[in-house]
N, C-alpha and C positions, 0 to 999 in steps of 0.2 A: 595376573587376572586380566582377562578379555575385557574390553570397551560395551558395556547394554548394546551398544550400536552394531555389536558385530553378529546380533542374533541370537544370543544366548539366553537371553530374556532376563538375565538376573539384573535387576535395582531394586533399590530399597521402596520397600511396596509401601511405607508411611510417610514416604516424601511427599512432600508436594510435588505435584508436576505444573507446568505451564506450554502451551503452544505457543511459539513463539516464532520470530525470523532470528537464521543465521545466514549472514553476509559472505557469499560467495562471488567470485568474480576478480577483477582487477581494477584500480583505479580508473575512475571516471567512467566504470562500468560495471557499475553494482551489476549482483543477482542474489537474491535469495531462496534458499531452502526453508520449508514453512517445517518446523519439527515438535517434539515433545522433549522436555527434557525436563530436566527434576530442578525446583527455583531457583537454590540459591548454585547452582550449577553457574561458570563462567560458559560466555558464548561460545568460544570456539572446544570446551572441553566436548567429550563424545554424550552423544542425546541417546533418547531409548529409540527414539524412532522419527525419521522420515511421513510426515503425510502432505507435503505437499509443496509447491515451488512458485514463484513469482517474479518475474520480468520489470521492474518498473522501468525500464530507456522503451520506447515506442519502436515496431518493426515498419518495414516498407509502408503497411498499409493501416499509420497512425492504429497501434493494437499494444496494447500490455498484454503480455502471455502470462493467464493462472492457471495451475495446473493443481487441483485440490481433490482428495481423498475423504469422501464427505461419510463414507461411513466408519473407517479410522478416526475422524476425526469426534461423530457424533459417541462413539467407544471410550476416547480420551473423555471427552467433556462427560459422560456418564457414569463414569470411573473417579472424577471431582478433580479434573484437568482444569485450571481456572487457562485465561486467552489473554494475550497483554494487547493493551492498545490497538496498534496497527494492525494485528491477524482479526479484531473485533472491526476494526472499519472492513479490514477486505471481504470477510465474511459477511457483512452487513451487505455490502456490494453485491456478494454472489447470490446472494439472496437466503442464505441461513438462517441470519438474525437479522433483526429487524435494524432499519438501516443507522448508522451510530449519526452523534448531535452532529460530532466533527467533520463527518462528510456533507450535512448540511449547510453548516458554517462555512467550509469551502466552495462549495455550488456558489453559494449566496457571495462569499466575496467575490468571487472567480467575475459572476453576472455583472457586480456591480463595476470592478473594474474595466470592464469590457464596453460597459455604455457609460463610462468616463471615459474613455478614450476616443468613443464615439462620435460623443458631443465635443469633444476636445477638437478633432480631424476636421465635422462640421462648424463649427465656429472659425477655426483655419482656413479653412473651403470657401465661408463666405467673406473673409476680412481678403481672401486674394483674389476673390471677384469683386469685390469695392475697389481696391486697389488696380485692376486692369480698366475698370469701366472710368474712374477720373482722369488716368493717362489717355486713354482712348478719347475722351471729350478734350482733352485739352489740347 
């Protein structure tokens, strides 16, 4: 029997389906294929279908490559395709759904670490200009 994935169209029509990422690439250089595949399916087994792909390592010009199939994809989910986690934040992103909590909680720590570090460098900045101005007078 042929693999859903090779075209044939046949999978069991009462499965569940999910979108999900399967991990392509080689060490310390993910890449993912965004697919459909039936739930309790193992990752690497064969999916019904390809709709889309994502880069998470940044290119020359600081850029995550997505590459998304939005009307396959609005097919699946209207067919009762549920979306796991991560394709729900990406999609959120691209702006399908509305954006998920988890990418705000991200912003928000991302922000906050960012002007820790800030006040961190300034505070640094100014204890080694105290420190040159008392050498300097003495």
């Amino acid at each position: 029997m042929l693999p859903p994935s090779s075209g044939i169209g046949q999978f069991a029509a009462t499965s569940a389906k999910v979108i999900r990422f399967v991990r392509a690439g080689c060490t310390n250089r993910p890449f993912y294929h965004i697919v459909v595949a039936e739930r309790r399916r193992e990752q690497f087994e064969p999916v019904i279908e390809q709709v889309g792909s994502y880069d998470p390592m940044p290119n020359a010009n600081n850029e995550k490559l997505v590459s998304l199939n939005l009307e396959r994809i609005s097919y699946w989910i209207g067919n009762g395709a549920g979306c796991s986690g991560p394709v729900e934040e990406l999609l959120g992103l691209a702006g399908y759904f509305p954006i998920h909590p988890r990418s705000y909680m991200t912003a928000w720590r991302n922000r906050r670490k960012a002007d820790e570090e800030a006040a961190a460098k300034e505070k640094a900045d100014d204890s080694n200009e105290e420190k040159s101005e008392t050498s300097s007078s003495v």
